[in-house]
TITOR-441297 format. One line per 5 residues: number of its first residue (from 1); for each residue x, y, z of C-alpha. Coordinates in steps of 0.05 Angstrom, whole numbers, plus 5000, padded with zeros to 4 digits. Each point is the difference from the previous one (the first is absolute). Layout:
! TITOR-441297
NUM = X/Y/Z; ...
//
This chain:
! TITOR-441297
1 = 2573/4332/3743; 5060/4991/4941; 5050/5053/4989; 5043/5026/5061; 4965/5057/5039
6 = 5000/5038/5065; 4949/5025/5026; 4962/4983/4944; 5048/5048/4952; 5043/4971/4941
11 = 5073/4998/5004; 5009/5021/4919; 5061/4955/4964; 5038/5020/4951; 5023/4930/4988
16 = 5052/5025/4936; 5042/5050/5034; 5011/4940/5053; 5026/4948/4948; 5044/5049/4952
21 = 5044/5015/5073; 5046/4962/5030; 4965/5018/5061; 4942/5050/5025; 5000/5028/5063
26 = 4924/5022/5030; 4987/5029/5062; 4916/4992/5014; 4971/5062/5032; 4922/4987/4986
31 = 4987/5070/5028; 4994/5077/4985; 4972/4980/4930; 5066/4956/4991; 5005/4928/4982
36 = 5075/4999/4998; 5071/5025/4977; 5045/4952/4959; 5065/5009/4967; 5035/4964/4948
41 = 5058/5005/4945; 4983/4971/4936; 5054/4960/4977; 5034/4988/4930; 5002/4926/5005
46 = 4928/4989/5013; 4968/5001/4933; 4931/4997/5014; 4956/5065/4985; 4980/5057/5054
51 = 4925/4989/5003; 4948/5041/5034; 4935/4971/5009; 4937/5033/5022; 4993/5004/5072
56 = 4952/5066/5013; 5058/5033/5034; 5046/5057/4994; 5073/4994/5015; 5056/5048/5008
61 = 5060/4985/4962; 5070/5025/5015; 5064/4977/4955; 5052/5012/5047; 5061/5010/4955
66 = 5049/5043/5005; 5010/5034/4934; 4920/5008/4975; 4959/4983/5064; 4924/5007/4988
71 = 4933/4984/5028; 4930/4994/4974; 4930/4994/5033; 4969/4935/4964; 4927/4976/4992
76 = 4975/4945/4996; 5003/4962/4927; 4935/4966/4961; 5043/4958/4965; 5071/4966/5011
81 = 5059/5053/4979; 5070/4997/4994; 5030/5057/5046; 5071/5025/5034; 5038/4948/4963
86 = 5064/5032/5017; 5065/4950/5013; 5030/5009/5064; 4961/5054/5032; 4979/4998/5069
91 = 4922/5017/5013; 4964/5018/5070; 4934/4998/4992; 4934/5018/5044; 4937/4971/4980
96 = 4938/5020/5026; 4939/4957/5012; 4945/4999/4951; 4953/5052/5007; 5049/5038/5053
101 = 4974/5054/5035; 5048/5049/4977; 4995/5047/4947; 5055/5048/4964; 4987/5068/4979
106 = 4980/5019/4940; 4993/4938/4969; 4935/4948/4999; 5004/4930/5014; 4981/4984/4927
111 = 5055/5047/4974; 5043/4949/5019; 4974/4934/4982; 5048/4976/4943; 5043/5062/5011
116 = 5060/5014/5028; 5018/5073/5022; 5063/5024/5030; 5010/5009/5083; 5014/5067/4996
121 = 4946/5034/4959; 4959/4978/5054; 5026/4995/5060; 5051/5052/4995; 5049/4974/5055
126 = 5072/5004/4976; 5028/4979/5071; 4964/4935/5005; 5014/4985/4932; 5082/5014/5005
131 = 5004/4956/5070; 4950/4943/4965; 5037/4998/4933; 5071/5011/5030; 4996/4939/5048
136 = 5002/4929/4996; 4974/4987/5072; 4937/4971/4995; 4986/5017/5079; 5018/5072/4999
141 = 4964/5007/4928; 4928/4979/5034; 5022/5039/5064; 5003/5063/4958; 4942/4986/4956
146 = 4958/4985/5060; 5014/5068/5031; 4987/5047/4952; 4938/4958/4976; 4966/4982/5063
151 = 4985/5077/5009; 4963/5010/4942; 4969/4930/5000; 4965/5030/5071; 4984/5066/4973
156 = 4961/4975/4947; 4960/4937/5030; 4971/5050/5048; 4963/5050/4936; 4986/4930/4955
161 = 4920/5010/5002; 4995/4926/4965; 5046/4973/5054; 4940/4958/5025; 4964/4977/4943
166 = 5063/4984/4962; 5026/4956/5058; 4937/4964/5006; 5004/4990/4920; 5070/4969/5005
171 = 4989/4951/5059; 4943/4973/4964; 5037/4984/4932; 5065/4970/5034; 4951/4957/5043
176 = 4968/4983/4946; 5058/4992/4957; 4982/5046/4947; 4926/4961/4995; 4954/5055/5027
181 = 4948/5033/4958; 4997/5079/4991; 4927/4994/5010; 5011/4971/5068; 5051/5051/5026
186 = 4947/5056/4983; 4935/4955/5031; 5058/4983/5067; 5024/5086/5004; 4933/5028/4985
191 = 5019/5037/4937; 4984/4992/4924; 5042/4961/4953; 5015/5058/4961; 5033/5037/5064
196 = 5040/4946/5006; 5028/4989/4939; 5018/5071/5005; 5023/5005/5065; 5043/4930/4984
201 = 5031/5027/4938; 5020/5065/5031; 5029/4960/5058; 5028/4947/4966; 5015/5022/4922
206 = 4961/4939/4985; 4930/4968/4990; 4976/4957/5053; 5000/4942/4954; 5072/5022/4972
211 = 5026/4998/5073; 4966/4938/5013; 5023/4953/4944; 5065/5030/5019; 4997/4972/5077
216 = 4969/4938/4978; 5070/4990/4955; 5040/5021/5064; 4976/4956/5036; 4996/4940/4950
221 = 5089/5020/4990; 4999/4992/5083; 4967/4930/4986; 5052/4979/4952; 5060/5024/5038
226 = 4975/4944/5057; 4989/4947/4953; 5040/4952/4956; 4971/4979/4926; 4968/4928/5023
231 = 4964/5037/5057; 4977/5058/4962; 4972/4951/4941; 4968/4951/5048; 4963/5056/5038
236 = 4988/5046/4932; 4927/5000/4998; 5001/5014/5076; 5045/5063/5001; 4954/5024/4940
241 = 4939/4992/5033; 5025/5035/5068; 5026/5057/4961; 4931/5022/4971; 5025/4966/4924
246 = 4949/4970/4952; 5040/4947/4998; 5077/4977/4988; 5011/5026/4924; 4969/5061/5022
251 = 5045/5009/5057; 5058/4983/4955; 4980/5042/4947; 5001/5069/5051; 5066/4967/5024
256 = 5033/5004/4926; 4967/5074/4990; 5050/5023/5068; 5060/4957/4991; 5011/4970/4921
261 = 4996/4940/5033; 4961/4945/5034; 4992/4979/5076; 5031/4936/4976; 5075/5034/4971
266 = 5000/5048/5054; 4998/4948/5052; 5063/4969/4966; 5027/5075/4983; 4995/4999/5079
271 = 5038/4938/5010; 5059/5016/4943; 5012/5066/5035; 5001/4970/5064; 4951/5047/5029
276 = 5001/4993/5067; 5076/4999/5011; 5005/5071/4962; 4951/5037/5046; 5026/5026/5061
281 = 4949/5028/5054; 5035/5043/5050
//
């Protein structure tokens, strides 16, 4: 199986706030609906732009500076978008796995797919904001986070009536890698392809095809990151083909739609930025 997984669950990259840093610090929790925290300060010298890239996820962002400190609940982009481009501002960051079991009040998952809406119209917690934004400590940041969201995380897995079904709907696209069929989730749960296009959309703000081109991408940007440019173009038509792709220029041509670039210059975008050295896992 390509793309890097545990427990058969996508670890989503964000491979452009990695290269415009000097370095990013990530701290993997794969539980409570959490893929990780990261933090970062975007630096003046690095001119490259602040890309995100679809990933089907939904991060918290907190700028953590000390004259206009803010934070904003992000989903998950369709295409690639220049955001937080401020110089020398220090970011934490939580980012929650794709299709995370946690919900926020008064808010839908699609309400926030392309959006961004400020921390505090929803989640109206001015104590975890002040010690998150007034702190560099990356430790005591996700210690703080952690304690205040854990509670609520439990409180409402227990009432999610699509707990079940949704879970069984995930595992099967991520082992899949985004290649499953909608008409094969409803035959495998028992329920009508129209439930579960609803019951996906409400779960996940997206269409089960949406969500699954989008995990097919995630997991062709995992390939990449493992692989220079001769191996990727020697084994092309193989990484296509085990990623559910017609065929290479259609797998290039969904590659260009999330990035504004191809597998080829984002392979050597990886190497230029030295990757690797800038990522720090803690």
């Amino acid at each position: 199986m390509v793309g890097e997984t545990k427990g058969n669950i996508i670890r989503p990259k964000q491979p452009y706030f990695v290269m415009t840093t000097s370095h990013y610090y990530k701290a993997v929790i794969m539980n409570y609906g959490i893929s990780h925290f990261y933090c970062f300060q975007k630096e003046d010298i690095i001119e490259r732009p602040f890309i995100a890239v679809p990933d089907g996820c939904i991060d918290i962002l907190f700028c953590c500076d000390d004259k206009v400190p803010y934070a904003h609940i992000c989903g998950t982009v369709l295409r690639p978008t220049l955001t937080h481009n401020s110089e020398n501002k220090y970011f934490f960051g939580v980012r929650f796995l794709p299709g995370s079991p946690f919900k926020f009040k008064n808010i839908t998952m699609s309400d926030l797919v392309e959006q961004e809406i400020p921390f505090l119209e929803v989640i109206k917690d001015n104590e975890l904001f002040e010690k998150v934004t007034s702190s560099r400590d990356f430790n005591y940041q996700i210690q703080v986070f952690l304690e205040r969201y854990i509670k609520l995380y439990a409180n409402f897995n227990e009432i999610n009536k699509y707990k079940d079904l949704k879970k069984y709907m995930l595992n099967n696209i991520m082992k899949t890698a985004g290649k499953v069929k909608i008409n094969e989730l409803a035959e495998a749960t028992g329920y009508s392809v129209r439930y579960i296009n609803k019951t996906f959309s409400e779960e996940f703000g997206l269409s089960p095809k949406v969500f699954c081109k989008l995990m097919r991408f995630q997991y062709l940007l995992s390939t990449l990151n493992e692989l220079d440019k001769d191996i990727f173009e020697s084994n092309l038509a193989q990484i296509s083909m085990d990623l559910g792709y017609y065929d290479q220029s259609h797998m290039i041509k969904d590659f260009h739609e999330f990035t504004d670039t191809t597998p080829k210059m984002y392979i050597k975008s990886l190497k230029e930025s030295e990757y690797k050295k800038r990522i720090i896992i803690i």
